[in-house]
C-alpha positions in Angstrom: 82.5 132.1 112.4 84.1 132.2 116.3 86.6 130.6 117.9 85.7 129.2 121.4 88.3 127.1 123.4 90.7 127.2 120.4 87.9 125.3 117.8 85.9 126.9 115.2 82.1 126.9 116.2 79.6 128.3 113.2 75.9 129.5 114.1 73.2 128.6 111.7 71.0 132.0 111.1 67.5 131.4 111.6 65.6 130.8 108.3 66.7 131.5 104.9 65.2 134.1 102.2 63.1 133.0 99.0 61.7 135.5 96.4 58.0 136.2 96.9 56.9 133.4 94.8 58.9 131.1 96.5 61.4 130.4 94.1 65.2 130.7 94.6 67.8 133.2 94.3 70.7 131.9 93.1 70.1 131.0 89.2 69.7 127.8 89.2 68.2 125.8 86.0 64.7 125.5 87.7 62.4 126.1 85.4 59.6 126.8 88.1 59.4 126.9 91.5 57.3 126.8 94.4 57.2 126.3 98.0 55.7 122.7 99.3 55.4 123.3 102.8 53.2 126.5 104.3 54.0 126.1 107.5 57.8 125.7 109.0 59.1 124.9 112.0 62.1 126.5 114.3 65.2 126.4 113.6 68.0 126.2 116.2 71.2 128.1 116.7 73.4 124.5 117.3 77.3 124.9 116.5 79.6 121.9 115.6 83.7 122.0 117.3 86.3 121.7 114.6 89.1 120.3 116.3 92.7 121.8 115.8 94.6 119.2 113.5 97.6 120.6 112.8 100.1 119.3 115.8 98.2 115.6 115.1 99.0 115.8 111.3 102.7 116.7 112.0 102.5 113.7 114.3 101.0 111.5 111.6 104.0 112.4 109.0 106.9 111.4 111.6 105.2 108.0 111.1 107.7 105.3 108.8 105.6 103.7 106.3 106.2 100.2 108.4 104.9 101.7 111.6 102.3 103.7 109.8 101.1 100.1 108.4 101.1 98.7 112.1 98.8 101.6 113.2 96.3 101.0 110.3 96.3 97.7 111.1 95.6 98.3 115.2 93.8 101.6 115.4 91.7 101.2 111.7 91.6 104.4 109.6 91.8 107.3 112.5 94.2 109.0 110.7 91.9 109.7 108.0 90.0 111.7 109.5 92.8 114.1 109.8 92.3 115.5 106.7 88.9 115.5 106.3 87.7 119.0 105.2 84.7 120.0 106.8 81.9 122.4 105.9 80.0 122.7 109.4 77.3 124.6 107.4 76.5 121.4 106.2 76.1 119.6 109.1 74.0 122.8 111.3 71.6 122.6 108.2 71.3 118.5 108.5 70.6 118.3 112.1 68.1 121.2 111.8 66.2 118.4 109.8 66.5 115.9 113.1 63.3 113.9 114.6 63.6 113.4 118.0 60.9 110.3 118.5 62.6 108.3 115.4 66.2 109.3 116.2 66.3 109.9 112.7 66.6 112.9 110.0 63.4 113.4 108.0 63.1 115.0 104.6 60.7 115.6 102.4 59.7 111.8 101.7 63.7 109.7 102.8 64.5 109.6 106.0 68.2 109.2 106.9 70.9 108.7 110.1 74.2 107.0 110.4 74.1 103.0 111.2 77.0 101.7 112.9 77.6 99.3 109.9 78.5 102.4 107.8 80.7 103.9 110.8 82.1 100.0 110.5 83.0 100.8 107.2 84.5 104.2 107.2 86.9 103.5 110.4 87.8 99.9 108.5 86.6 98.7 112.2 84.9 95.5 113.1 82.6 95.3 116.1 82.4 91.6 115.7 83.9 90.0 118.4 85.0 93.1 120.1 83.7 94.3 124.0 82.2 97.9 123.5 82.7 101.0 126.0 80.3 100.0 129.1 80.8 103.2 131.2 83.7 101.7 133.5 86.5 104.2 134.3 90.1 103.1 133.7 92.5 102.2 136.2 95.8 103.5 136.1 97.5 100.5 135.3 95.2 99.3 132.5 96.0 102.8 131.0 100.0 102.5 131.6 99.8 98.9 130.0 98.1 100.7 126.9 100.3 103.2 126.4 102.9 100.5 127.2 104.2 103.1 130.4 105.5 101.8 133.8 102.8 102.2 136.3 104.7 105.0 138.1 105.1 107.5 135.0 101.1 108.1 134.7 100.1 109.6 137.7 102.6 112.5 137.1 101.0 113.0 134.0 97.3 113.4 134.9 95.7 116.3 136.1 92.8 117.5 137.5 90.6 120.1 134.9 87.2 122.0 135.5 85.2 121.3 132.5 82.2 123.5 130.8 79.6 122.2 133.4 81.9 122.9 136.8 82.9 119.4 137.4 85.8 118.4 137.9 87.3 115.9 135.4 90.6 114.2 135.1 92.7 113.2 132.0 95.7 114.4 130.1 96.9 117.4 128.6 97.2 117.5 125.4 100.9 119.2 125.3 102.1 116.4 127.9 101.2 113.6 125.4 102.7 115.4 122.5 106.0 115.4 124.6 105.8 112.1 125.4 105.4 111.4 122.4 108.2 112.8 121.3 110.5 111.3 123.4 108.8 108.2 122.3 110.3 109.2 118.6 113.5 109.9 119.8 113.6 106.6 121.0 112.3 105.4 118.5 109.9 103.6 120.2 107.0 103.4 117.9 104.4 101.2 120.0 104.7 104.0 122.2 104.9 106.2 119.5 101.2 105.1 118.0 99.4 104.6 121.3 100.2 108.0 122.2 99.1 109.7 118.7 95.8 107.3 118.9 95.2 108.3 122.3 95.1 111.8 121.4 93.1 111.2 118.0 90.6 109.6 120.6 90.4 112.5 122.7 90.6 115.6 120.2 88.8 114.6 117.3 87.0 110.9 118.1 85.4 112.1 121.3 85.7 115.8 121.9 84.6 117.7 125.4 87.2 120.2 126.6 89.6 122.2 124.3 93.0 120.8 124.5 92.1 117.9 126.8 91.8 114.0 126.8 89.2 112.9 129.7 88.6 109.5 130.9 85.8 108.6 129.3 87.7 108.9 126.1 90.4 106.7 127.5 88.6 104.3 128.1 86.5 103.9 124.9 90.0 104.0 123.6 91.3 100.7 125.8 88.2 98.7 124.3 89.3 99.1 120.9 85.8 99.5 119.7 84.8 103.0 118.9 81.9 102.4 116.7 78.6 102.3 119.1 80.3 105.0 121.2 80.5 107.3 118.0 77.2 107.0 117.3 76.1 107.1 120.9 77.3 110.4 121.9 76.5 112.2 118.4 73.0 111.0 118.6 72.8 112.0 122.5 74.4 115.2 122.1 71.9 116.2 119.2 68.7 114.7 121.0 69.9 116.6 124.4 70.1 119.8 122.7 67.1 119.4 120.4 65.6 118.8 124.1 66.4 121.7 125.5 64.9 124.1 122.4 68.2 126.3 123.0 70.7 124.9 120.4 74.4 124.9 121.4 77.1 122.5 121.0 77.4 119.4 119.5 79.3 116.8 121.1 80.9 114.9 118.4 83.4 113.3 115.6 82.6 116.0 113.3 85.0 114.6 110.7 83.2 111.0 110.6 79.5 112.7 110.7 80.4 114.8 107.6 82.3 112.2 105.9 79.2 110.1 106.4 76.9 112.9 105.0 79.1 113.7 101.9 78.6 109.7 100.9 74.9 110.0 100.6 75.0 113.4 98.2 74.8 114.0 94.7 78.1 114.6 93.2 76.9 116.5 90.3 74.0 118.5 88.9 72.4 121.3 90.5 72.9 119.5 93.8 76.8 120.1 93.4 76.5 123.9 92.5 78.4 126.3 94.6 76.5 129.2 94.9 73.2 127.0 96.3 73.4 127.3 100.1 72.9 124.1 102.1 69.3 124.9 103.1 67.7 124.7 99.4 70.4 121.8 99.0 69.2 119.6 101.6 65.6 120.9 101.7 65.1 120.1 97.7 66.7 116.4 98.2 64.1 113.6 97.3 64.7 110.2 98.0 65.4 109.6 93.8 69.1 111.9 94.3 70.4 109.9 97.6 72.9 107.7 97.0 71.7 104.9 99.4 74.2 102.3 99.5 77.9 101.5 99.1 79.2 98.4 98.5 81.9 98.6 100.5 79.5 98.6 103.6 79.6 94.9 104.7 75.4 94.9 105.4 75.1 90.8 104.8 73.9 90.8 108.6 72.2 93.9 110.0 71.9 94.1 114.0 68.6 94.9 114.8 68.2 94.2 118.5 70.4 93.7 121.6 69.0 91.3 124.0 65.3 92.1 124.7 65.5 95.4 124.0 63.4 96.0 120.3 65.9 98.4 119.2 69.6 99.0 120.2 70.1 100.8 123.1 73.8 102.7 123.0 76.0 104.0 126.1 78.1 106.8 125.4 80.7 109.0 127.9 77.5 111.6 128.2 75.1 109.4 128.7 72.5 106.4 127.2 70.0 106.7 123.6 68.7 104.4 121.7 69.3 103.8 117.8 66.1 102.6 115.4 68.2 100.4 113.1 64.8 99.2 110.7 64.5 103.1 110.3 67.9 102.9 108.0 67.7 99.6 106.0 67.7 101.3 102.8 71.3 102.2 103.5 72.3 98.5 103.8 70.6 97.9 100.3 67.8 96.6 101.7 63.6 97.3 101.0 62.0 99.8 103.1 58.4 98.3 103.4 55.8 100.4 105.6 55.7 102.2 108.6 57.8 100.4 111.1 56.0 99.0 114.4 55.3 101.7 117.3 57.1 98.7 119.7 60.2 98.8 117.9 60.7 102.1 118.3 60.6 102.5 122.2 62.7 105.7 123.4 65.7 105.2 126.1 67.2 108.2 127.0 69.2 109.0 130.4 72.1 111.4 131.2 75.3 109.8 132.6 74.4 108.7 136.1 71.4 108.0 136.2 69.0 104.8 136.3 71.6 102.4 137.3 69.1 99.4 136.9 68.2 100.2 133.2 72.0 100.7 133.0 72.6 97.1 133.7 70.0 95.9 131.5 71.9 97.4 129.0 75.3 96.0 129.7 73.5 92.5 129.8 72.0 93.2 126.3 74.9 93.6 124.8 76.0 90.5 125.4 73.4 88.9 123.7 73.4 90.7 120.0 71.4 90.2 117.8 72.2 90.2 113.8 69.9 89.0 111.2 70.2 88.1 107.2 68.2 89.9 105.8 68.0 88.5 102.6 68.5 89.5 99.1 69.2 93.1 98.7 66.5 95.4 96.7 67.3 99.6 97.8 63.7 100.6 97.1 61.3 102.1 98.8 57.5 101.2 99.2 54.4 103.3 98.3 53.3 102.8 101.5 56.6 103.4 103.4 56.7 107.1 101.1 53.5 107.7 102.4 54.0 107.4 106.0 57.1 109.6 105.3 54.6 112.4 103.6 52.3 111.9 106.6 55.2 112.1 109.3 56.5 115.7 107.5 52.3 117.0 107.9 52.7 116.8 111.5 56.4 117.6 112.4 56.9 120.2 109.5 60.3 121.2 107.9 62.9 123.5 108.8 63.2 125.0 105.3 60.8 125.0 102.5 61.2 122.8 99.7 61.8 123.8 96.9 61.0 121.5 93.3 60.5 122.0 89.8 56.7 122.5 88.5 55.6 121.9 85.3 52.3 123.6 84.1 49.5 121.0 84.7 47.2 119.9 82.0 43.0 120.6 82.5 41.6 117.4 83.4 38.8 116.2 81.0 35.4 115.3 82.6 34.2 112.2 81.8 31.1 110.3 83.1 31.4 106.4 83.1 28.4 103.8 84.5 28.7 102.9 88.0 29.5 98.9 87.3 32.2 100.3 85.1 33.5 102.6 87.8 33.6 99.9 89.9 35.3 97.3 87.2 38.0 99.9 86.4 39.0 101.2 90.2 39.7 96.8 90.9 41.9 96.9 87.7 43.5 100.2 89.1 44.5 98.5 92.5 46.0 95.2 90.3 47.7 97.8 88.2 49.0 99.5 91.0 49.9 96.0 92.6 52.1 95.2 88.9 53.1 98.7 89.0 55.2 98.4 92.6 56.5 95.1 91.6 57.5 96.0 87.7 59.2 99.4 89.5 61.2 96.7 92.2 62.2 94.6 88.7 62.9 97.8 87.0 64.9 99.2 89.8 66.6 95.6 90.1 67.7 95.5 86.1 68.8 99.5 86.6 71.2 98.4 89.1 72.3 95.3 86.9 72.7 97.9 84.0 74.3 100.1 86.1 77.3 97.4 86.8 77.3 95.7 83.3 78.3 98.7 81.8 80.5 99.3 84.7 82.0 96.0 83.7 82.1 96.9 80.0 84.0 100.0 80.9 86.6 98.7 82.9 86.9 95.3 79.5 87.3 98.7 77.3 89.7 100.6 79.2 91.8 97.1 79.6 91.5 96.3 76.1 92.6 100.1 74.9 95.6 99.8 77.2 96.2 96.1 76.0 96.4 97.8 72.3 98.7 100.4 73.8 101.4 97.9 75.2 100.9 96.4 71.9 101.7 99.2 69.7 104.8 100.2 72.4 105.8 96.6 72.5 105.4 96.6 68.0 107.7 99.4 68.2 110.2 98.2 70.3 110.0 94.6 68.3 110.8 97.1 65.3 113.7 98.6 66.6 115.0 95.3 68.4 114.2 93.3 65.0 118.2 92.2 64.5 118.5 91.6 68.4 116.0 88.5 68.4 117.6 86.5 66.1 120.8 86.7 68.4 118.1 85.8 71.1 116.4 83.0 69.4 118.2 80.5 71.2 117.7 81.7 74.2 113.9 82.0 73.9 113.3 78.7 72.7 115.2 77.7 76.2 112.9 79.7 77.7 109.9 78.2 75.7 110.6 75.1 77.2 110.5 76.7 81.0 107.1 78.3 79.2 105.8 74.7 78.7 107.1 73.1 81.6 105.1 75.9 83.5 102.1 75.5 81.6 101.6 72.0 82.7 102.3 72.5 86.5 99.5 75.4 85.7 97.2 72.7 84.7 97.8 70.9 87.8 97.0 73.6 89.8 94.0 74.6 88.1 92.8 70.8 88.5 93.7 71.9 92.5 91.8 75.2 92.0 88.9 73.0 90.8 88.9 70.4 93.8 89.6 73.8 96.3 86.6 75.2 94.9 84.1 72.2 95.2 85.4 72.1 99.1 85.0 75.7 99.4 81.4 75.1 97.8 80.4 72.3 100.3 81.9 74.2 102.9 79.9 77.3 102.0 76.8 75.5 102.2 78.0 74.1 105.5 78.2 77.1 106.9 74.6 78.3 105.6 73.4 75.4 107.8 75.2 76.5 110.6 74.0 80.3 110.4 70.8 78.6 109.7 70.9 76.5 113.0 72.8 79.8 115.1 70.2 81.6 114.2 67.9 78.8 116.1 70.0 79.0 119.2 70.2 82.2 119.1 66.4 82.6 119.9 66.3 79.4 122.3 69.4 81.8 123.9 66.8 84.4 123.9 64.0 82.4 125.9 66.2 80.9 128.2 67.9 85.0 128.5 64.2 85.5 129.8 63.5 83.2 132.0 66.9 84.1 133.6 65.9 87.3 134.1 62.6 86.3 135.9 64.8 84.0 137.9 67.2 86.8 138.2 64.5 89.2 140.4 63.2 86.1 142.7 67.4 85.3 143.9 67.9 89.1 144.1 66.9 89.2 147.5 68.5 86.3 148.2 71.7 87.8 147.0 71.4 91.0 149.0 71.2 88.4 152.1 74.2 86.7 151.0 75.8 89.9 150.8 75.2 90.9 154.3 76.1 87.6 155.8 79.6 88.1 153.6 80.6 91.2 155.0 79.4 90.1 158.5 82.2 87.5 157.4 84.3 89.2 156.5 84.3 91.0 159.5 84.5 88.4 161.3 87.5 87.2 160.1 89.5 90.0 160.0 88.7 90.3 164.3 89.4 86.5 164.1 92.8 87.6 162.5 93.5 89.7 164.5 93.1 87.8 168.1 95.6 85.1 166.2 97.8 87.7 165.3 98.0 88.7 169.0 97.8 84.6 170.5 101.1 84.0 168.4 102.9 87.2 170.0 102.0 86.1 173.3 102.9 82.7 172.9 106.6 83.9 170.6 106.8 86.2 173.6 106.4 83.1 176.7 108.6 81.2 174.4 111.1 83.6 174.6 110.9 84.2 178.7 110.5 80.2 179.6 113.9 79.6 177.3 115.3 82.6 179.7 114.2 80.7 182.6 115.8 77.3 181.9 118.7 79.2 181.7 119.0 80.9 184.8 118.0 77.6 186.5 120.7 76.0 184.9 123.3 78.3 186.5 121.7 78.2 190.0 121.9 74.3 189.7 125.4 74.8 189.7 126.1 76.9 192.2 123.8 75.5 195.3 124.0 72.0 194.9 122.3 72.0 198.4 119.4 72.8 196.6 118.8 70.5 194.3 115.8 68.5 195.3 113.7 72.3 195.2 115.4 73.1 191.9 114.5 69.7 190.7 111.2 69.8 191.7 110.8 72.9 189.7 112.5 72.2 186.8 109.8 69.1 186.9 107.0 71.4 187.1 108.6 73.9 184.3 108.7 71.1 182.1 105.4 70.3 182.2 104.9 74.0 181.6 106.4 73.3 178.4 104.6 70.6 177.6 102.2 72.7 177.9 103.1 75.4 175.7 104.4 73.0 173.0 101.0 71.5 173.3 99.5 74.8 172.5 101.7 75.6 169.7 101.5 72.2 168.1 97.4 73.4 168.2 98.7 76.6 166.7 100.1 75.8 164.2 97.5 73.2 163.4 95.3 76.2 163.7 97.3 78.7 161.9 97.3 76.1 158.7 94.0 76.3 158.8 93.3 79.8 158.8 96.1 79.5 155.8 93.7 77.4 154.0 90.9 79.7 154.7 92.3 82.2 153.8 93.4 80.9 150.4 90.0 79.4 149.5 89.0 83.4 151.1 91.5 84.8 148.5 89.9 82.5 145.2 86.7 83.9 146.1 87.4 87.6 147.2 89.1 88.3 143.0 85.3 87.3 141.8 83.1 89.6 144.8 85.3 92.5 143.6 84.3 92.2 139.8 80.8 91.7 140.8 81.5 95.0 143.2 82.9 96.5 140.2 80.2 96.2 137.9 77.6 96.8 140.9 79.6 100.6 141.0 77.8 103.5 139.6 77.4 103.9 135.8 79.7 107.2 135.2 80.1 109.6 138.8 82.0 106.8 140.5 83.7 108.3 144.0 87.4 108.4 143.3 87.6 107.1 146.6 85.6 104.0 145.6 87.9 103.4 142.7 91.3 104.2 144.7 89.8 101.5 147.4 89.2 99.0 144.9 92.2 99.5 142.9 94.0 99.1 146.5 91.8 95.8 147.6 93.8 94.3 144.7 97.2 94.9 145.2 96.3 94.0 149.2 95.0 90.6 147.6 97.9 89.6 145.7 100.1 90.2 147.9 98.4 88.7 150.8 97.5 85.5 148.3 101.3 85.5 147.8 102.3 85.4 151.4 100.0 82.6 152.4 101.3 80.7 149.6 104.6 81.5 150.9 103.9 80.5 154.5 101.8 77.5 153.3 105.0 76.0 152.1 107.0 77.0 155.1 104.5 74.9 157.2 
């Protein structure tokens, strides 16, 4: 156990002794044991950061139960993961078990990884309607407006840090939000308050890179509100990356929410739960009978499967892009694990953080189209076939650890010779018996789990009944000891009788309501399976037509790099065009000026040589056809000048649009700071040029 950068980072050792005979050391009730596996694989020396909570959980109890309800209610169940107590044993000895081509951990015959329906669940999140993190960098204003800030106060509070790598990253301190947030408490200002502490929940324990240190990346997965694909984007990258490398180190990643996730598929008793076992026999003696597959509470009615025409899920994280193999984890969402899943819907994406821009934006466009489908009615079983495929998969990849299982001693076989039509005869009736075999062990599986929640039911009828009889027996007593009392109170009960009755009959209204409510609700239920029913349609007709858009898309794409030229040959042409109005109306403001200087002077030389007044008049004819001139010119002016003021305006409606396509056209994660600072100041130019054109359209 070390300490770097102020977390605790654990190093798995490299394999872990058996006895010669392959059996364990640590007394447990096996009765034999042997080791499945002859051959093992490597293990890796990977280390998981667990973040410092202690400043965060004295944060969390300064929280009023009101304003702690608000932040549930914005932020989801962050704060639980606060208290979390993590074994990182645990999780070094899972990810040892980690199969890079599935993006999956394979046992002996399970496999098993985190879907971002059970990360739904934990975090009490709902990706449903939300945008997800896309790589784009946050301006300063969008993070001022989050943190509910002027726009002035955050640039003094960023600063400039060398990470790990060498490069240069910026973000926030984590001791300048802690006394900001402060002063937020002080004045008692708890929407600044709670963006603050989920700000820095975001950075140190969410999304973890530097000790002490919230990046942008993590601030801007914290503006979309939508942590769940991120989550499971950077855990799975960070793992894969290392796994890459053969080297082990760090894990990038919510440790709290990975082992929180782990401890929900474990045994909670039996010789799983014993203490002295370490983590590799536990984990390396798991079969798929002790899992515990699938919580309720997981909402799994619609499992997304795809995002646009990508076969899988392709997720973007702050390090970089992976894909997920959601049909490799349907047995966690209750659902049947049939075979071995197709080769094509397992296709590999995986790219660090700056590179292959154009996959990038296929990406980006795919998650706009997801894809969820019903899956139908639930069964947590897994197939012969799918077991199988499983055994097969751990022949060629191997395990980390050996197994270890209990052996009984094996009866001798008898020999027996049988005629060969017989042979035949009896090996059909073994494959129909097999055939009634997998589909009396889905029924039996089926009536287990029925068991399992009538007698869950018939527990909690029991336990209500018992403490119905112990109110009774409390309420007996009392009735004893209050015996004179009630005739004293019969008057008043029989008033209250009445109430009782009068009551009773609005209840039957309102269960003759409740009976009406409920057909509606009934109709409308099946309403709404016709409508899933038809979405579903249009979903696919969506997914057609998403094609043929993007074989449209690559025949305009040329077309669109031409009309890009010719707009910033535009473009630059207006601004010169600008610029040589600019300069027309200085020089006519400026002759203006002089002429009206003129007529003046003439007027006092009228005066004083009257001799000269046929010359002067003659003159003063020709200046004023001068200015006839001129006004001329500026009534073209300003005919002109209102419509470059219209020009500009439709310019200005357009310009908003070209810089959100400029915006998205930026790179994925290395964006120039200059590029961004140029872009951020394009848009305060554009307002307030859109506002002084309006202003001067009206003066006109």
């Amino acid at each position: 156990r070390n300490r770097v950068d102020g977390c605790v980072t654990l190093t798995f050792p490299v394999d872990v002794p058996t006895s010669p005979r392959g059996g364990n050391q640590t007394g447990n009730n096996y009765i034999g044991t042997r080791d499945m596996t002859s051959v093992r694989r490597n293990t890796f020396p990977y280390r998981f950061q667990v973040p410092k909570v202690e400043g965060l959980v004295a944060l969390e109890d300064k929280l009023t139960p009101a304003s702690k309800h608000n932040f549930q209610l914005k932020y989801g169940l962050i704060l639980d993961l606060l208290h979390v107590k993590v074994d990182p044993e645990a999780l070094i000895t899972l990810v040892q078990h980690y199969d890079p081509p599935l993006r999956c951990f394979t046992f002996q015959d399970f496999q098993l990884f985190p879907t971002l329906e059970e990360f739904e669940s934990f975090m009490n999140l709902k990706m449903e309607g939300q945008i997800c993190y896309l790589g784009n960098i946050p301006s300063l204003e969008e993070i001022a407006i989050a943190l509910h800030m002027g726009v002035q106060e955050v640039p003094p509070l960023t600063e400039i840090k060398r990470n790990s790598s060498g490069s240069l990253v910026r973000g926030f301190a984590r001791e300048v939000l802690e006394v900001k947030a402060q002063d937020a408490l002080t004045a008692s200002n708890w929407e600044t308050y709670n963006a603050i502490l989920a700000l820095l929940i975001y950075g140190l324990v969410l999304f973890p890179k530097e000790s002490d240190f919230i990046d942008l990346p993590a601030i801007g997965v914290f503006l979309t509100k939508n942590p769940v694909p991120t989550l499971l984007a950077d855990f799975l990258y960070s793992l894969h990356d290392r796994r890459k490398t053969r080297r082990g180190g760090p894990i990038c990643c919510c440790v709290p929410l990975i082992y929180l996730w782990l401890k929900s598929h474990l045994p909670k008793k039996g010789p799983f739960a014993e203490k002295n076992m370490p983590w590799s026999q536990r984990l390396g003696s798991l079969s798929e009978k002790d899992v515990v597959w699938y919580s309720r509470r997981v909402d799994s009615s619609k499992v997304l499967l795809q995002c646009g025409d990508f076969p899988n899920v392709p997720l973007i994280g702050t390090l970089g892009c992976i894909n997920h193999n959601p049909i490799l984890s349907l047995r966690q969402l209750g659902y049947t694990m049939e075979s071995e899943p197709k080769a094509n819907l397992l296709s590999e994406i995986f790219f660090k953080k700056g590179e292959n821009e154009e996959l990038l934006k296929k990406i980006r466009l795919a998650w706009g189209l997801v894809l969820k489908k019903t899956m139908g009615k639930k069964n947590c079983i897994a197939m012969p076939s799918y077991t199988q495929w499983v055994k097969d998969r751990i022949q060629e990849i191997k395990l980390p650890f050996g197994v270890i299982t209990p052996i009984e001693p094996q009866k001798p076989t008898p020999v027996m010779t049988v005629p060969i039509e017989e042979a035949k005869a009896l090996k059909d009736q073994i494959v129909d018996l097999k055939k009634k075999n997998e589909e009396l062990q889905s029924q039996y599986h089926e009536a287990l789990g029925k068991l399992a929640r009538k007698k869950r039911d018939c527990q909690e009828q029991e336990e209500l009944v018992q403490d119905n009889q112990k109110r009774l027996k409390e309420s007996e007593e009392k009735r004893m000891h209050i015996g004179g009392g009630l005739k004293s109170a019969e008057g008043s009960i029989m008033a209250k009788k009445e109430k009782i009755a009068d009551v009773w009959h609005s209840n039957q209204e309102l269960r003759k309501d409740n009976d009406l409510l409920w057909k509606a609700l009934q109709k409308r239920k099946s309403e709404c399976h016709k409508k899933d029913q038809e979405s579903q349609e249009i979903a696919e007709m969506y997914k057609k037509c998403l094609q043929d858009v993007n074989a449209e898309g690559q025949k305009f794409k040329e077309l669109f790099i031409q009309e890009e030229l010719k707009n910033r040959q535009m473009q630059e042409d207006r601004k010169m065009y600008e610029d040589s109005m600019i300069k027309h109306m200085e020089y006519s403001e400026t002759q203006k000026n002089l002429l009206a200087r003129k007529i003046d002077e003439m007027e006092v030389e009228l005066n004083m040589h009257k001799e000269e007044i046929k010359e002067m008049r003659v003159e003063l004819s020709m200046h004023k056809k001068v200015l006839n001139l001129v006004k001329h010119d500026a009534v073209r002016f300003q005919k002109g000048f209102t419509d470059l003021i219209n020009l500009s305006h439709q310019t200005m409606d357009e310009l908003p649009q070209r810089l959100r396509i400029a915006e998205i056209e930026l790179p994925f994660f290395n964006a120039p700071e200059g590029i961004r600072n140029l872009m951020g100041y394009c848009r305060k130019t554009l307002d307030c040029y859109k506002k002084k054109l309006i202003r001067a359209r009206k003066g006109l």
